[in-house]
C-alpha positions, 0 to 999 in steps of 0.5 A: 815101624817097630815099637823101638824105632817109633820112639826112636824117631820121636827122641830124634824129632824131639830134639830136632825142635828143642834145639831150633828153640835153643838156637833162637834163644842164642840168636840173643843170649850169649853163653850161658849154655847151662841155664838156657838148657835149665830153662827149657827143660822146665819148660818141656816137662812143664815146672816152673823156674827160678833164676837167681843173679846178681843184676845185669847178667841177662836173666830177664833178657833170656826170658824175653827172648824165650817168649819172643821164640814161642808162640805163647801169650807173655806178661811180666810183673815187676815185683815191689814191696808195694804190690798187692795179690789183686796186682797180680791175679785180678780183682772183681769191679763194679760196672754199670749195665746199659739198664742201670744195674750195677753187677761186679765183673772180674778184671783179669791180671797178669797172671793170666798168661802162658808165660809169666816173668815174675822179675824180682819175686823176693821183693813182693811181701810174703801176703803177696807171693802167697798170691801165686801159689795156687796158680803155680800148683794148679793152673788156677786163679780162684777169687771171690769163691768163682776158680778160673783156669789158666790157658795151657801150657802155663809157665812161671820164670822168676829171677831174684837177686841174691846180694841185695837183702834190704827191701827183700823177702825170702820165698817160702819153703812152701813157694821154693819148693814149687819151682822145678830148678833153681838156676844160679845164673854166673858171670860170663867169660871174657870171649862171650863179653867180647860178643856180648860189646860186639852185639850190642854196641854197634847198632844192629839188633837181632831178635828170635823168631818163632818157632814153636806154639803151646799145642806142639810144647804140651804134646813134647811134655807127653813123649817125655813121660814116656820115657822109659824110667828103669827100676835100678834108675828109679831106685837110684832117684829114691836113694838120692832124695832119701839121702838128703833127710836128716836121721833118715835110713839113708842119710850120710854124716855130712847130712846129719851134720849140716842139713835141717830138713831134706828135699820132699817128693816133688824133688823126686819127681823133678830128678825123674822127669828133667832126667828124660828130657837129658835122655831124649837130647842123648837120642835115648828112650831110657833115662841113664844114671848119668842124666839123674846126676846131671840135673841133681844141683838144679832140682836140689839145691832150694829143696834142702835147707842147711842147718846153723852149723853149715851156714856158721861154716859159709857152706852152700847146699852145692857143697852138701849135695856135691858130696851126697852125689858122689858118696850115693851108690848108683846100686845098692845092695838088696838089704839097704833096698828093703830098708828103704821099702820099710 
C-alpha cells in the first residue's frame, strides 16, 4: 500500500468512528448540528470548550450524552460563588494509621477525571477558576508542593450563561484563552422543538451508547497532527491572526477601530489543528482554505477583545471577525509576506 492510500484510508476510517460518536450524540440531542461538530472537534484534537447559552437550550445534556457515548471516567462540578479551589482539585487530610500515627493524605477532587463539565464556570469567584488553570494547560494538579497528573485523554467542557450578570464573574483573558472554541449555543427551530416534545414527553427514553474508549481518542489525535498543513495555507492562518492586532502590520481599519487586543498564538495554533479535523471529515490528508475559514468564528471569537468604541456601538467580535474573514487574502503577494517574516 502506497503512502497516499495509507492516509487515505485513515482520513476514511477516522471519519467512519467520528461519525458513530455524532450519531449517538443525535440519538439525544436534536439540531444543533454546528455545536456537537464544535464539540467533538475539540475533543479529537484534544482543547478544551467553552458553551455559551441562555438556560434551557440542552448545553449540559449534549455533554451528558457525550460521556454517556465514551468510555471515559465523567464528573461534573456545579460552579457557585461559594466554591473553594480545594472543592475542585482536592485537598490533603489528616488520617490516622493502624499504629497511632497521624500522616496527611490527599483527597483527590472532581477534577480528576477525563471528562470535566464545569456547568456554569462564570459563577465561581476569579480565586476560584484560577483553580483550573494549570489542570487545563498541563493535565496536572499540583498541591502542597506534591504534581499529580491527570489521566489521559483529559477534557474540560464548561457552559455559561450569557444574560444573567448578578452573581457572575467574568472568565479571564488568561483562562478564555484556554478553551480551543467558544460555541454560541441558539435557539432551536420550530421542526426540532417538534422532536424535542415528541422525545420527551411521551414516555420513552433513549440513551447513547458506547462506542469509543480514551486509547482509540488519543490515537485519532495523532492521525490529525498529521495532516498535511500546506505553506500557502499556513501563510493564510498567520495573516488571519495577525489580522486581529491592533497597529500590527496586517491589521484593517475595522481592527484599528473597534479591537483592544488581538488573539495570541494559541488561536493560531487552534485554526491549524481544528482546521484538520474538517480536512479529514472532507476525505482529505491536506487542510483547504475553506476549512480554516470554517472554524475562524469558534476559535476567535473570545480571543480578541473589542475596545470602548465597538461595545458603545452593541457590536460583537462575530461582526469584527466576519469582516476580517472576508477582506484577508486567501494569497498574499511576496512583499506583505516578507513584512510579516520581519
Amino acid at each position: 500500500m502506497s503512502v497516499a492510500e495509507s492516509m487515505q484510508q485513515q482520513a476514511d476510517e477516522f471519519r467512519s468512528r467520528y461519525l458513530a460518536v455524532k450519531e449517538q450524540i443525535q440519538k439525544v440531542i436534536v439540531g444543533h448540528e454546528d455545536i456537537v461538530h464544535g464539540v467533538l472537534t475539540c475533543l479529537f484534537v484534544g482543547g478544551h470548550c467553552l458553551l455559551e447559552g441562555v438556560p434551557g437550550l440542552g448545553k449540559t445534556l449534549l455533554i451528558r450524552t457525550l460521556s454517556q457515548a465514551l468510555d471515559l471516567n465523567f464528573s461534573r462540578i456545579q460552579y457557585t460563588p461559594d466554591l473553594m479551589p480545594a472543592d475542585i482539585l482536592g485537598t490533603n487530610m489528616v488520617m490516622e494509621t493502624p499504629d497511632g500515627r497521624r500522616i496527611f493524605e490527599f483527597q483527590k477532587g472532581p477534577i480528576f477525571t477525563q471528562i470535566c463539565l464545569a456547568d456554569e464556570i462564570n459563577r465561581a469567584t476569579p480565586k476560584t477558576q484560577s483553580a483550573m488553570l494549570e489542570t487545563m494547560q498541563e493535565g496536572c494538579v499540583t498541591v502542597g508542593g506534591h504534581r499529580y497528573v491527570l489521566d489521559k485523554p483529559f477534557f474540560v467542557l464548561a457552559t455559561q450563561n450569557p444574560i444573567e450578570q448578578e452573581g457572575t464573574y467574568p472568565l479571564p483573558e488568561a483562562q478564555l484563552d484556554r478553551f480551543m472554541f467558544k460555541l454560541v449555543v441558539g435557539y432551536s427551530s420550530a421542526d426540532d422543538l417538534g422532536t424535542i416534545i415528541d422525545r420527551t414527553t411521551k414516555g420513552t427514553r433513549v440513551e447513547a451508547e458506547k462506542v469509543m474508549e480514551g486509547a482509540e481518542i488519543m490515537k485519532w489525535q495523532q492521525v490529525i497532527r498529521e495532516v498535511i498543513l500546506a505553506k500557502h495555507v499556513q501563510d493564510y492562518i498567520v495573516r488571519l491572526t495577525l489580522a486581529t492586532h491592533p497597529e500590527g502590520p496586517l491589521a484593517l481599519p475595522i481592527t484599528n477601530q473597534y479591537l483592544r487586543w488581538g488573539s495570541s498564538p494559541r488561536g493560531a495554533q487552534t485554526l491549524a489543528l481544528t482546521a484538520k479535523v474538517r480536512a479529514l471529515l472532507d476525505g482529505r490528508y491536506n487542510v483547504s482554505y475553506e476549512d480554516v475559514r470554517r472554524v475562524y468564528l469558534p476559535a476567535m471569537r473570545h480571543r480578541v477583545i473589542l475596545n470602548f468604541e465597538a461595545q458603545a456601538e452593541g457590536l460583537d467580535t462575530d461582526h469584527v471577525l466576519l469582516e476580517l474573514l472576508e477582506k484577508v487574502p486567501e494569497k498574499a503577494d511576496d512583499a506583505v509576506l516578507a513584512s510579516v517574516a520581519r
